[in-house]
Backbone as ProteinMPNN parsed JSONL, in Angstrom:
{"seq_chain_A": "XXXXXXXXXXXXXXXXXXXXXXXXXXXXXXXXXXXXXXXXXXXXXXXXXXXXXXXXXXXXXXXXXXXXXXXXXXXXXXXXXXXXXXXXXXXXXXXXXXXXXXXXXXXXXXXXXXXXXXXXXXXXXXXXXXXXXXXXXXXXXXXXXXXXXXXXXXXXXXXXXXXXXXXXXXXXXXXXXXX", "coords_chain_A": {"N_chain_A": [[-101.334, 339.143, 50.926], [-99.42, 338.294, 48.062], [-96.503, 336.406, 47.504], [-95.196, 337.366, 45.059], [-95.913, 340.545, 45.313], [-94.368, 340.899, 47.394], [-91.907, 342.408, 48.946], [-88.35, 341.886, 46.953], [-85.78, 342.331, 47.933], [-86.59, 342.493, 50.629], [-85.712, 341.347, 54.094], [-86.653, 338.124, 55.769], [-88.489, 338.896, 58.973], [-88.736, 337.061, 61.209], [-86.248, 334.968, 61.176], [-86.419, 332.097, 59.248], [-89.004, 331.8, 58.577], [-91.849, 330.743, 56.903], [-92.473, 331.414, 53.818], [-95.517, 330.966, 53.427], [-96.433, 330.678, 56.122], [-95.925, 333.406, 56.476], [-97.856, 334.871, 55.221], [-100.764, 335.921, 55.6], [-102.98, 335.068, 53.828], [-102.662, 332.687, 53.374], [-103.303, 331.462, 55.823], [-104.901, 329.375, 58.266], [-108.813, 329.903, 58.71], [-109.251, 329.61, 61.406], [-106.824, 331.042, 62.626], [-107.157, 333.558, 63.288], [-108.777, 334.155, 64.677], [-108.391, 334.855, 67.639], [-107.535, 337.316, 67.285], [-109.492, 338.972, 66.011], [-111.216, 338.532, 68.436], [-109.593, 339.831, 70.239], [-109.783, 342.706, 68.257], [-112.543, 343.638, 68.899], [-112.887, 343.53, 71.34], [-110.859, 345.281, 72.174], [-112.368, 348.012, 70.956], [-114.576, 348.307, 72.429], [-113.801, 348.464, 75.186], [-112.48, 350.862, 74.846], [-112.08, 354.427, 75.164], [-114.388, 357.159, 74.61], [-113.179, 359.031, 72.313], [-111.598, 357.338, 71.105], [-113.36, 355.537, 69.849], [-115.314, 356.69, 68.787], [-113.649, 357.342, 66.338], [-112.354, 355.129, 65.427], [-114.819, 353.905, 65.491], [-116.567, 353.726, 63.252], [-118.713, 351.71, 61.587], [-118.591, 350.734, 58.542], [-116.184, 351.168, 58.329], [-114.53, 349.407, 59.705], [-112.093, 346.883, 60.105], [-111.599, 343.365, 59.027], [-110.269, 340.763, 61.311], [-108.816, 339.497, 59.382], [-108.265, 341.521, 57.364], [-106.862, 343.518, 58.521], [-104.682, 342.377, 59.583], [-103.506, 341.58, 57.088], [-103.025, 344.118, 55.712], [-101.488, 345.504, 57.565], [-98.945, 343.525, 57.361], [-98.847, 344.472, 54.886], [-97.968, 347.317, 54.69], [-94.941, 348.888, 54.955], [-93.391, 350.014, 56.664], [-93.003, 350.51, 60.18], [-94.134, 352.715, 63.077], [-92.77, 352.679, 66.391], [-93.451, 353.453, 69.578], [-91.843, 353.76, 73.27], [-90.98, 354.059, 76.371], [-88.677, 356.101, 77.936], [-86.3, 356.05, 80.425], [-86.698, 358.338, 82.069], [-89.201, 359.056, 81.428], [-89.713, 359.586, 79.447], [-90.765, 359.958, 75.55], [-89.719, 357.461, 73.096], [-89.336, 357.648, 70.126], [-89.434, 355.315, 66.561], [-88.597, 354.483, 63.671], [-89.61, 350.939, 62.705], [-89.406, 347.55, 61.272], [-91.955, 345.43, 61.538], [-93.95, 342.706, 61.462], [-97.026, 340.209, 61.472], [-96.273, 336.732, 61.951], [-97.662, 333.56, 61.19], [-100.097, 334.267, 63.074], [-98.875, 335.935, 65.372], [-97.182, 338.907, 66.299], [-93.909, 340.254, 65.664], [-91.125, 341.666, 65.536], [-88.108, 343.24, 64.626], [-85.403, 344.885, 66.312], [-82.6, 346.873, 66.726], [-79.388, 345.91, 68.559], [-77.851, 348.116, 69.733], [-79.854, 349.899, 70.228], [-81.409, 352.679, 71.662], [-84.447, 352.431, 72.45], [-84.382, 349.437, 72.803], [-83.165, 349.28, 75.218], [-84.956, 351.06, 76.712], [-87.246, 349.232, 76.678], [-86.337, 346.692, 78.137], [-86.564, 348.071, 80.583], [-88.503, 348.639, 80.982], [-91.377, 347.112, 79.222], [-93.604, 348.15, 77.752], [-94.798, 348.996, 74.682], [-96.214, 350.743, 71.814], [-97.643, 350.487, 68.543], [-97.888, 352.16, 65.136], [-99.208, 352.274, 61.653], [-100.279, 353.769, 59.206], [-101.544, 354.474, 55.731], [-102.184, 356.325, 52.797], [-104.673, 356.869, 52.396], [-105.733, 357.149, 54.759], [-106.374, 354.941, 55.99], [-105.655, 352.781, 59.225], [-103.949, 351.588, 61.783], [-103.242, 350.769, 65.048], [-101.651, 349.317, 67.571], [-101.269, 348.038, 70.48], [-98.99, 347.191, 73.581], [-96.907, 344.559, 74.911], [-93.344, 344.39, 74.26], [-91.213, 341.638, 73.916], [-87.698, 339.894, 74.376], [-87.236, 337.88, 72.24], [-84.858, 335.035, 72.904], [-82.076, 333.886, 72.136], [-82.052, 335.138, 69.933], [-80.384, 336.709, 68.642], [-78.531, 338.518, 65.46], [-76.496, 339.062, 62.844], [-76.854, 342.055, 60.884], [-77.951, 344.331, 58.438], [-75.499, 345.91, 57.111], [-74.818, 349.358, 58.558], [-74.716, 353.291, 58.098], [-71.932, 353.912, 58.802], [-70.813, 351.713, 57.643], [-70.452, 349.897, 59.116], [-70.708, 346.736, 60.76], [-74.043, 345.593, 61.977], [-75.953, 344.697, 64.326], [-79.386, 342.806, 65.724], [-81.974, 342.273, 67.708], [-84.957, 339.728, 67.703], [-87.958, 340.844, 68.464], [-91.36, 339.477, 70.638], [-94.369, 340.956, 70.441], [-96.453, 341.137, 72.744], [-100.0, 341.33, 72.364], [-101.978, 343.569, 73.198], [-104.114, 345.396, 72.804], [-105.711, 346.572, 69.742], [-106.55, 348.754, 67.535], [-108.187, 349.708, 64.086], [-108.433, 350.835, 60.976], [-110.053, 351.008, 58.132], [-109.037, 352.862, 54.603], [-110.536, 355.692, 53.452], [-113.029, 355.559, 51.154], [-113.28, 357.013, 48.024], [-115.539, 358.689, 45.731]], "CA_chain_A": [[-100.297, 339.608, 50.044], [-98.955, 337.427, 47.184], [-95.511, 336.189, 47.134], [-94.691, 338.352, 44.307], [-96.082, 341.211, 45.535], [-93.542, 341.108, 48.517], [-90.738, 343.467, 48.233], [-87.411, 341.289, 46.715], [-85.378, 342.827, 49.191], [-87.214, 342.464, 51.92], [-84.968, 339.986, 55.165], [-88.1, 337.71, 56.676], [-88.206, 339.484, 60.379], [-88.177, 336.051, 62.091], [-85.418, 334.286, 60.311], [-86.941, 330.585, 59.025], [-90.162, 331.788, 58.348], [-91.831, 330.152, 55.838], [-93.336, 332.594, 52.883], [-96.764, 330.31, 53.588], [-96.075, 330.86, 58.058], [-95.576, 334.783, 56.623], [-98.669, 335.438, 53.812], [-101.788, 335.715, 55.949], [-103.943, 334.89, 53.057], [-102.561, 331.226, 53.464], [-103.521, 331.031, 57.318], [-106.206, 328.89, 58.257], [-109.511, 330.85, 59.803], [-109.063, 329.691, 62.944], [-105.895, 331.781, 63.26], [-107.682, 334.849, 63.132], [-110.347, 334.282, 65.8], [-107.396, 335.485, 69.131], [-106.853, 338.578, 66.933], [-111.028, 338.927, 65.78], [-112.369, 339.045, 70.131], [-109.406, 341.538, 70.545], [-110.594, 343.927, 68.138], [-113.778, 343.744, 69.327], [-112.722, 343.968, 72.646], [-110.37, 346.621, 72.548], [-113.358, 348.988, 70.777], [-115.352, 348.053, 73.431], [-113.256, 348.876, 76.308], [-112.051, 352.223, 74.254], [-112.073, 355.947, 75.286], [-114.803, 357.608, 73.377], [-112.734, 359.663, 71.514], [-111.267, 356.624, 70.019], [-114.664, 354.282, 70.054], [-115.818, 357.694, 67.838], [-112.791, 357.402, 65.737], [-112.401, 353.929, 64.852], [-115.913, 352.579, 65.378], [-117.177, 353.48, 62.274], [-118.954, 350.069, 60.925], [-118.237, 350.841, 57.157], [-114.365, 351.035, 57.766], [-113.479, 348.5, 60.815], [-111.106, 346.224, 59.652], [-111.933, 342.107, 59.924], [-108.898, 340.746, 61.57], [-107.537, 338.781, 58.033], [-108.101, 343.083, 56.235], [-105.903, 343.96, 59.42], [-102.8, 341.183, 59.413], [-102.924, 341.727, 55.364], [-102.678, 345.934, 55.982], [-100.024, 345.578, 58.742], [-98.108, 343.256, 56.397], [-98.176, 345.401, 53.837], [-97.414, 348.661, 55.417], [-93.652, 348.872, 55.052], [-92.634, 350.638, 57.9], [-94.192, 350.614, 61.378], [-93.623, 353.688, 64.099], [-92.885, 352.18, 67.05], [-92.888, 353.648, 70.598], [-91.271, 353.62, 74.04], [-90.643, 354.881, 77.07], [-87.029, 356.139, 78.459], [-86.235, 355.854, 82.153], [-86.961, 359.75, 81.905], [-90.345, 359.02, 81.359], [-90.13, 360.506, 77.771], [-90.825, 358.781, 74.872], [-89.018, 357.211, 72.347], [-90.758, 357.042, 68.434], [-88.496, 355.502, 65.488], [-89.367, 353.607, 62.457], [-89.103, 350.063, 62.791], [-90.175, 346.266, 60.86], [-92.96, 344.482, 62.081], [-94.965, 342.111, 60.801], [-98.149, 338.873, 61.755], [-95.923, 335.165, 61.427], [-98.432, 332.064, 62.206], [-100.615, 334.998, 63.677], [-98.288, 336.449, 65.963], [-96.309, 340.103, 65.78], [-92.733, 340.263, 65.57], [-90.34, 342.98, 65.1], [-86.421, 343.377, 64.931], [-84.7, 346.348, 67.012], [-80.849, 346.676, 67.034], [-78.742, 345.824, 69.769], [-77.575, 349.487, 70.425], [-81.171, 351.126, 69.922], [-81.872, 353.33, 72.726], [-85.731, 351.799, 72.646], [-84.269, 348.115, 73.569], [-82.875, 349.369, 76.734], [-86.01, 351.04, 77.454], [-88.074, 347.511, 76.402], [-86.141, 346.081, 78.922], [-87.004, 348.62, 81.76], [-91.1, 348.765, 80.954], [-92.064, 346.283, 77.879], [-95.219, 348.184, 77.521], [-94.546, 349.27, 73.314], [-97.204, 351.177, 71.369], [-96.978, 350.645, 67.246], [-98.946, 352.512, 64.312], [-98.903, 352.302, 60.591], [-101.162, 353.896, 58.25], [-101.797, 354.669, 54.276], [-102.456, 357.671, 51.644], [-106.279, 356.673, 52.026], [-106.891, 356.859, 55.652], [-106.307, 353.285, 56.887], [-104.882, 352.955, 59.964], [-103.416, 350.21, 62.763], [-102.76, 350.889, 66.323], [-101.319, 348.106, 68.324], [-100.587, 347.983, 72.001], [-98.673, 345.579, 74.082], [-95.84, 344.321, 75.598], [-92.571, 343.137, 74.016], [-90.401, 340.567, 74.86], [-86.672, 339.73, 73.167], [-86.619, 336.283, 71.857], [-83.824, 334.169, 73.467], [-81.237, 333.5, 71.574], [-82.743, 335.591, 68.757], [-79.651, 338.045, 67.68], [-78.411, 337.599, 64.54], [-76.199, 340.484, 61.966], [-78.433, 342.647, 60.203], [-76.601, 345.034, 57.065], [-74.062, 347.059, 57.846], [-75.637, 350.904, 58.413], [-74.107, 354.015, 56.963], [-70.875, 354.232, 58.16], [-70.839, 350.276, 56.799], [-70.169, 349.069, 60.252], [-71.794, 345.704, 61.269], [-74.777, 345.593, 62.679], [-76.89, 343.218, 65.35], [-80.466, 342.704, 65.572], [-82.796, 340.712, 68.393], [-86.0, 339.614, 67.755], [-88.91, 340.912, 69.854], [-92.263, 339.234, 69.868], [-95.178, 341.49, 70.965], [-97.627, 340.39, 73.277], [-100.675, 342.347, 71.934], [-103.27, 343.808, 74.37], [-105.046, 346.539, 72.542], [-106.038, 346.812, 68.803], [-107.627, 349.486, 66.783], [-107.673, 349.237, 63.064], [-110.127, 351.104, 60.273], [-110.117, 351.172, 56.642], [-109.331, 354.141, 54.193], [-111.856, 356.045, 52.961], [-113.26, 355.261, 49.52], [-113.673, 358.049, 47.485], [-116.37, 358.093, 44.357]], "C_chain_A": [[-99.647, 338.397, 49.413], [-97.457, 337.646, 47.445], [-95.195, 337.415, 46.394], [-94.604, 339.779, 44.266], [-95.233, 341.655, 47.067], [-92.115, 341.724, 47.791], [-89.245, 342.248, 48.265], [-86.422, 341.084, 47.678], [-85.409, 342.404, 50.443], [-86.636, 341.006, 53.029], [-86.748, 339.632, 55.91], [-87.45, 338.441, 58.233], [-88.121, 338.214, 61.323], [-87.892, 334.855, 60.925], [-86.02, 332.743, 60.179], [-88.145, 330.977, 58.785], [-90.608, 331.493, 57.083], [-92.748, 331.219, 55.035], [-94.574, 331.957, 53.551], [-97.131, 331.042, 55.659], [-96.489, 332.713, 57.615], [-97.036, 335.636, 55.871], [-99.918, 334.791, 54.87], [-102.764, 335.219, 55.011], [-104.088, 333.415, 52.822], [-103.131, 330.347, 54.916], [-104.591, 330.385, 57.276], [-107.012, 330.032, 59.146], [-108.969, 330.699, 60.936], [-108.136, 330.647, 63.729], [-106.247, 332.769, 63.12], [-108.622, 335.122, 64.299], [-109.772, 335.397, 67.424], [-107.69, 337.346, 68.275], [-108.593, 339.645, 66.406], [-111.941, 339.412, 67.355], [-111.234, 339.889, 70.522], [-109.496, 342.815, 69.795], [-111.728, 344.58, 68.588], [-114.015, 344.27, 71.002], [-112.429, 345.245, 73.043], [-111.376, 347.934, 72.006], [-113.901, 349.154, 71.815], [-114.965, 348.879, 74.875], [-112.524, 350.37, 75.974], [-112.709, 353.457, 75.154], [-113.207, 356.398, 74.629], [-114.172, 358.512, 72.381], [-112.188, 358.15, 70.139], [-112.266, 355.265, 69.488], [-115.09, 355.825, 68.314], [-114.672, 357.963, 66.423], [-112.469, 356.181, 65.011], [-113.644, 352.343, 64.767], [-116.925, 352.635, 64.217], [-117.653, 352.246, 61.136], [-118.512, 349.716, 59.471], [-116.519, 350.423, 57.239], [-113.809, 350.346, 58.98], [-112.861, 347.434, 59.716], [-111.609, 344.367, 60.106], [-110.266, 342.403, 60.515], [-107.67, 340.332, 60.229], [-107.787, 340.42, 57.682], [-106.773, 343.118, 57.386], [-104.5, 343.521, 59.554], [-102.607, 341.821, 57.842], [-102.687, 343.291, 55.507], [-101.611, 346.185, 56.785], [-99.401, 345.082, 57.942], [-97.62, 344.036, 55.406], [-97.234, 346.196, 53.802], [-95.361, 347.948, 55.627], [-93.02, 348.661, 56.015], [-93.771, 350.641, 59.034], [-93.652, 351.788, 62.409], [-93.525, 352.566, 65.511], [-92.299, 353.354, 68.341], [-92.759, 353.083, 72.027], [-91.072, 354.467, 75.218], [-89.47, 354.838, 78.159], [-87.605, 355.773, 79.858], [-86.402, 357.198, 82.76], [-88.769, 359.439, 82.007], [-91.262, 359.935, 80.332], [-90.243, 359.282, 76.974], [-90.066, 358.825, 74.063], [-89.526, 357.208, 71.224], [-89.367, 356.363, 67.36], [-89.198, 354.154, 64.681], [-88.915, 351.747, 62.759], [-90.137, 348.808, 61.399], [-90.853, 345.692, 61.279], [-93.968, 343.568, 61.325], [-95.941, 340.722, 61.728], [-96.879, 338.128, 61.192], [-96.853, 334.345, 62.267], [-99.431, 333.052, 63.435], [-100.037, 335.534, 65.1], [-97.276, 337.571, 65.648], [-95.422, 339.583, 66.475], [-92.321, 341.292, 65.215], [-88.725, 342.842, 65.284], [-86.481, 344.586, 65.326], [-83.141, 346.6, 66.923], [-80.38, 346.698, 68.363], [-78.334, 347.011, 70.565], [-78.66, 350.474, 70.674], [-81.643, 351.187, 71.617], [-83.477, 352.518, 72.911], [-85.411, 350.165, 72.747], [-83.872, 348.312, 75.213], [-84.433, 349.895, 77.627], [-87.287, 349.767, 77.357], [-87.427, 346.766, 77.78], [-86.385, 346.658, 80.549], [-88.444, 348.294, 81.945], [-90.781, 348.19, 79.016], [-92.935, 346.882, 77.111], [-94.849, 348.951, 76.041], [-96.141, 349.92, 72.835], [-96.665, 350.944, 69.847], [-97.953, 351.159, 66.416], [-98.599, 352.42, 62.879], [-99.588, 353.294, 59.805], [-100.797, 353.822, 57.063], [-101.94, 356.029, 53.943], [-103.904, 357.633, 52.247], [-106.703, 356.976, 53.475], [-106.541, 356.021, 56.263], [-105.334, 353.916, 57.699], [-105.072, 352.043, 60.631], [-103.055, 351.038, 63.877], [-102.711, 349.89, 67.086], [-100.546, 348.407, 69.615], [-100.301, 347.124, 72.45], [-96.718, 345.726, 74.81], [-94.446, 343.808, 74.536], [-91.715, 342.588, 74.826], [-88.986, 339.777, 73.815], [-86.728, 338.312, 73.593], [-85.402, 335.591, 72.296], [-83.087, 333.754, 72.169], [-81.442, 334.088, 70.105], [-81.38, 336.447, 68.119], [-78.668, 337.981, 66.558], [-77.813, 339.235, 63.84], [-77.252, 340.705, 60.994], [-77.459, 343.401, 58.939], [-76.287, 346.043, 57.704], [-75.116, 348.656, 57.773], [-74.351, 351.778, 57.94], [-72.327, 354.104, 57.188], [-69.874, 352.733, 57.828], [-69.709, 349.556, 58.078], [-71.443, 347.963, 60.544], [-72.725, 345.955, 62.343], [-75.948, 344.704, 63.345], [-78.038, 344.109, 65.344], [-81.123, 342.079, 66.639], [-84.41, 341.123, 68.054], [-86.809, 340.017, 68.613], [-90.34, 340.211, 69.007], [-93.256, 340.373, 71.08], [-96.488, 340.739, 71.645], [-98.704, 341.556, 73.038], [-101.945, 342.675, 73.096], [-104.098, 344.669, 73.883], [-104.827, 346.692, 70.709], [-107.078, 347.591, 67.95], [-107.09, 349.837, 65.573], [-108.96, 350.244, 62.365], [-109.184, 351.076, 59.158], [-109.843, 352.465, 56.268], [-110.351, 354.398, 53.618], [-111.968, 355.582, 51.378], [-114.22, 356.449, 49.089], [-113.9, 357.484, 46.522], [-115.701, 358.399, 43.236]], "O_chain_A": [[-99.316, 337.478, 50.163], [-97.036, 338.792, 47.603], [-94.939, 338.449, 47.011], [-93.76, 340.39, 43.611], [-95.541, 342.661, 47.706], [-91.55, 341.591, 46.706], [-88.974, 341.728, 49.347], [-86.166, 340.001, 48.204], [-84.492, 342.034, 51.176], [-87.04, 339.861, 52.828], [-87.622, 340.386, 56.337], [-86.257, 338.496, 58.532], [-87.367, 338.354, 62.286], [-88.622, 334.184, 60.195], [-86.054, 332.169, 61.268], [-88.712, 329.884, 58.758], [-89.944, 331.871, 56.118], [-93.668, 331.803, 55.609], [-94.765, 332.6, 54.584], [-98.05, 331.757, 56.057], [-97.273, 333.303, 58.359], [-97.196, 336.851, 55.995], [-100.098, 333.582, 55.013], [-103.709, 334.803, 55.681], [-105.067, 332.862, 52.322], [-103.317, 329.14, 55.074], [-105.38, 330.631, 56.364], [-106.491, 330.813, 59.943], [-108.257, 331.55, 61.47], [-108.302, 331.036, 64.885], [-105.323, 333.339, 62.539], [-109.07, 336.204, 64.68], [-110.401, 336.263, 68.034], [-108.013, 338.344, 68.918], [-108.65, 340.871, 66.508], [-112.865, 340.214, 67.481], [-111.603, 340.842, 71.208], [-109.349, 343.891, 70.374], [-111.897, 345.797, 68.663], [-114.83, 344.982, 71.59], [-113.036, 346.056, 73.743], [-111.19, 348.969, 72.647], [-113.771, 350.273, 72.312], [-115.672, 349.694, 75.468], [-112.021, 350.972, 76.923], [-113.778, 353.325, 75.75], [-113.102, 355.848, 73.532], [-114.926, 358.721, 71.43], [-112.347, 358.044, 68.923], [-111.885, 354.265, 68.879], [-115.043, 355.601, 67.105], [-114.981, 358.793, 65.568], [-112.307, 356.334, 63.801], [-113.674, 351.151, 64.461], [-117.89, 351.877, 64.118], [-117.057, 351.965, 60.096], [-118.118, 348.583, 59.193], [-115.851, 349.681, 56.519], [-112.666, 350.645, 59.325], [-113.293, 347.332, 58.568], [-111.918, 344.083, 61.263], [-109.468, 343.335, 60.413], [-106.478, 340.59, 60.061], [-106.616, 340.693, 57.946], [-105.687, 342.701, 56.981], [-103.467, 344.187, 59.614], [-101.612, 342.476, 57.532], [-101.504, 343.425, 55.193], [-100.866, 347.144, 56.587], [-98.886, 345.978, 57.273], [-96.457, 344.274, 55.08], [-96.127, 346.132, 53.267], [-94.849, 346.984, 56.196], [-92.325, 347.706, 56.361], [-94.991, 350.735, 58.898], [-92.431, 351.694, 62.529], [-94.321, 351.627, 65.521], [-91.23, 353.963, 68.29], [-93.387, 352.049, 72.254], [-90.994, 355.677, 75.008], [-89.276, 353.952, 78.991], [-88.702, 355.406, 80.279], [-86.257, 357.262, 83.981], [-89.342, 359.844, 83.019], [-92.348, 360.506, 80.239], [-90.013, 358.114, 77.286], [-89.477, 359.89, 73.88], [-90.552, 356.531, 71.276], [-88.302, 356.976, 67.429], [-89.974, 353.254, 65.003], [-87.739, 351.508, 63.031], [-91.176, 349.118, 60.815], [-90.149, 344.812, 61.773], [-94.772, 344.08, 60.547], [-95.36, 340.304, 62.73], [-96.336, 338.584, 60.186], [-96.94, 334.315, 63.494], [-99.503, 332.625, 64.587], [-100.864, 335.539, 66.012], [-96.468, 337.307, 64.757], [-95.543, 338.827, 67.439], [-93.048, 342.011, 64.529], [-88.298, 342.231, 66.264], [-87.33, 345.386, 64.932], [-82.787, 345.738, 67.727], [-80.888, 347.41, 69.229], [-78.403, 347.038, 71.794], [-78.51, 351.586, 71.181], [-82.013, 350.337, 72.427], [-83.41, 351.829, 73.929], [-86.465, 349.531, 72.77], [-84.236, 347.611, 76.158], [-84.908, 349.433, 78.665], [-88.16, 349.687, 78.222], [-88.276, 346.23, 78.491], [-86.398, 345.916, 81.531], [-89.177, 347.839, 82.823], [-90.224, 348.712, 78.05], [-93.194, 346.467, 75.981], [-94.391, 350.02, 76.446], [-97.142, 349.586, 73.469], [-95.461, 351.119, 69.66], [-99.079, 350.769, 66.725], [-97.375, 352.501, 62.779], [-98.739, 354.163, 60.004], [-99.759, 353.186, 56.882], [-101.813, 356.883, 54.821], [-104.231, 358.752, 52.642], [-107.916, 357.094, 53.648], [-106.299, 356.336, 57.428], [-104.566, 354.855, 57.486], [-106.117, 351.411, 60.479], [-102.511, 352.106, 63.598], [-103.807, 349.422, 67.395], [-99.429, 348.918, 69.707], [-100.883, 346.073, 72.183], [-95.852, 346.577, 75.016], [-94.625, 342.71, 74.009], [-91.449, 342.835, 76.002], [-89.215, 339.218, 72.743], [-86.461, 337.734, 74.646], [-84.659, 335.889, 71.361], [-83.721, 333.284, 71.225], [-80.975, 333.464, 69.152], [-81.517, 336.814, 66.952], [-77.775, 337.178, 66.827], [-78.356, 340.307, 64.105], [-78.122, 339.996, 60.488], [-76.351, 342.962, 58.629], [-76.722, 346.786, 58.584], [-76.006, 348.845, 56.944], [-73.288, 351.309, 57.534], [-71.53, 354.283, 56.267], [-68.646, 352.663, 57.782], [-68.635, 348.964, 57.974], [-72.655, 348.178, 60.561], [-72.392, 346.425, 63.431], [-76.76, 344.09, 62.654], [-78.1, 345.323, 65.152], [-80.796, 340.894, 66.573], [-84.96, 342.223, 68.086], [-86.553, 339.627, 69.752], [-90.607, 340.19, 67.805], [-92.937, 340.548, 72.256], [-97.281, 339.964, 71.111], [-98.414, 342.681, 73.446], [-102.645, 341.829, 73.652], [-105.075, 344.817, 74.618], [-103.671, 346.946, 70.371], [-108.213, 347.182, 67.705], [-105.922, 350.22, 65.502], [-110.061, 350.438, 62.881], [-107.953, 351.106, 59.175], [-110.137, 353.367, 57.051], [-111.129, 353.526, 53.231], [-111.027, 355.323, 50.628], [-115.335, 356.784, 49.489], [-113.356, 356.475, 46.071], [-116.143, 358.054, 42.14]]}, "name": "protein", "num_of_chains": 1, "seq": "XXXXXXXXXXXXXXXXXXXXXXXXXXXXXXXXXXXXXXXXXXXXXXXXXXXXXXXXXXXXXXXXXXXXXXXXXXXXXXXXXXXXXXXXXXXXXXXXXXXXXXXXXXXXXXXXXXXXXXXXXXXXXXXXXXXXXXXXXXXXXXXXXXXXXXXXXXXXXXXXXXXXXXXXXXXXXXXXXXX"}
């Protein structure tokens, strides 16, 4: 994703990041290779339902289609699980910096308290077309990471901490291409 093609708007999710650190298309290969043997992996070690679902060879994802499709993707779902042993789902930011996920949460969000009981996070994105991301893993709040975020609706201040995801499971495909 080009500079320009990044939304104006848009706060970097880990504050100092450099547009170049943030625009996979600038990364060197090498930073792709960690994120390249766990796709491969996680197919591998898959369910068949989801080996039959995302192992279609036409529409796997390399890992640079996959960072540049997660980037894109606006919004990410992200879930959780209470101390109930229900889950949590709500929209959150995520994005690849220097080939590593990141995400902000707010300080009051019911899904940080449960992050801090059980880490274990699930996140998905998709498209109009089909494409789709599933990322599993752990997070973990950045130290010293919390920082005001914009005021929400009833234009009370609002905090933020960084989490970075430790990723353990990736499944990714392409949308379809219609003739």
């Amino acid at each position: 994703m080009s500079r320009e093609e990044q939304p104006k708007d848009k706060q970097p999710i880990l504050a100092g990041a450099t547009p170049e650190e943030r625009n996979p298309d600038l990364w060197p290969t090498e930073a792709f290779a960690p994120l390249e043997r766990l796709l491969a992996s996680s197919l591998q070690r898959a369910g068949q339902a989801v080996r039959d679902t995302f192992g279609h060879e036409d529409r796997q994802m390399t890992a640079r289609e996959f960072v540049n499709f997660w980037n894109q993707c606006r919004l990410k779902a992200m879930a959780t699980v209470g101390a109930n042993g229900r889950p949590h789902i709500a929209p959150v930011h995520a994005e690849f910096v220097r080939g590593e996920l990141f995400s902000t949460i707010y300080t009051d969000a019911q899904r940080l308290r449960d992050i801090r009981r059980n880490p274990h996070v699930a996140l998905t994105t998709w498209a109009p077309d089909g494409a789709v991301a599933i990322v599993h893993g752990r997070a973990h709040v950045v130290p010293n990471s919390e920082r005001t975020s914009r005021p929400g609706a009833t234009g009370r201040e609002r905090r933020t901490v960084l989490l970075r995801i430790e990723i353990d499971r990736i499944y990714a495909m392409k949308g379809r291409t219609r003739p």
